[in-house]
N, C-alpha and C positions, 0 to 999 in steps of 0.2 A: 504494500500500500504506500504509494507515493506524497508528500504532502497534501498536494490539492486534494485528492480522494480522501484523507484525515479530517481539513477543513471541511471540506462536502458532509465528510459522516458526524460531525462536532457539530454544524449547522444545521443539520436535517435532525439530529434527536433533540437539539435544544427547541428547534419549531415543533417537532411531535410531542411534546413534553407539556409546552404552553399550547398547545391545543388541546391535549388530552385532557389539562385542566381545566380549562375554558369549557371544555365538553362536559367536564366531571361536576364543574361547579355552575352552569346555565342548562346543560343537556344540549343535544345539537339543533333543535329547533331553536332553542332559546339564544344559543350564540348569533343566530343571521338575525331572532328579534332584537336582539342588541346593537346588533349593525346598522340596525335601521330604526335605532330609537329614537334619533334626534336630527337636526341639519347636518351638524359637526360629524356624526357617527358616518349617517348616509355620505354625505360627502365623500367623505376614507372609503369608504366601500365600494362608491362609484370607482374610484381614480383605482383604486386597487384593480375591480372588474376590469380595467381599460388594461392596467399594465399585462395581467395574467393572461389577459387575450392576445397580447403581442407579445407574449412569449409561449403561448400556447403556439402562434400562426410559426413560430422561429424553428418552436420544439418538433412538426410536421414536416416542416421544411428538409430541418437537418435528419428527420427520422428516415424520410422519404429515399431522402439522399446516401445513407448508410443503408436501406437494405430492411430497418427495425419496424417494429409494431409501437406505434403509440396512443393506441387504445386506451391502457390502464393508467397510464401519466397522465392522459387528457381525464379520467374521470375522478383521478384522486387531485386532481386541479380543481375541478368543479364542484367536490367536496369536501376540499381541506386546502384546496388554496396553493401556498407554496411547497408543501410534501411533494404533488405532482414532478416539479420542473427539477426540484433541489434531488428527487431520487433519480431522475433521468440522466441528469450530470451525473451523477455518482456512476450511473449504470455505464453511461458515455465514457467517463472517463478510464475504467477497469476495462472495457472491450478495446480501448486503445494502447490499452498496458501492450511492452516493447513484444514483437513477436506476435501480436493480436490484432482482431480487427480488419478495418479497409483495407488499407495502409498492406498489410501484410500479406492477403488473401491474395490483391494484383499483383502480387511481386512473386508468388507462387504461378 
């Protein structure tokens, strides 16, 4: 495991962590009513929607282009937000590990 795939997995469980709470302590209906309790929440929620969709469109792109399925990225996107993107990097980055991957497979 290389640095960035450390970062990746140090950042993906501190988000599953705060989300699990957020779930543990509103329940998951209750987290999106909270998202949309107020201007201020809604707001964040919106621009949030915005970002996760352009990196949704990125995450397609580059899925497309390598060959992958990203089906389950896109739905734990849709249900948890940044888990989706932050596990697909991680998964990105280990298929790119030296000897692995694109990269390798055309060189065979």
């Amino acid at each position: 495991m290389n640095a960035k795939q450390l970062g990746l997995l140090v950042l993906l469980l501190d988000v599953a962590g705060l989300d699990a709470y957020a779930i543990w302590r509103y329940g998951f209906v209750g987290v999106f009513e909270m998202a949309v309790a107020n201007a201020a929440t809604t707001a964040l929620s919106v621009e949030l929607g915005i970002a996760l969709a352009l990196v949704v469109r990125w995450m397609w792109q580059d899925a497309r282009a390598r060959g992958a399925s990203i089906v389950p990225y896109v739905v734990l996107t849709v249900g948890l937000g940044s888990i989706g993107p932050l596990l697909y990097l991680l998964v990105r980055e280990a298929s790119a590990a030296p000897g692995r991957g694109l990269v390798a497979a055309r060189a065979s």
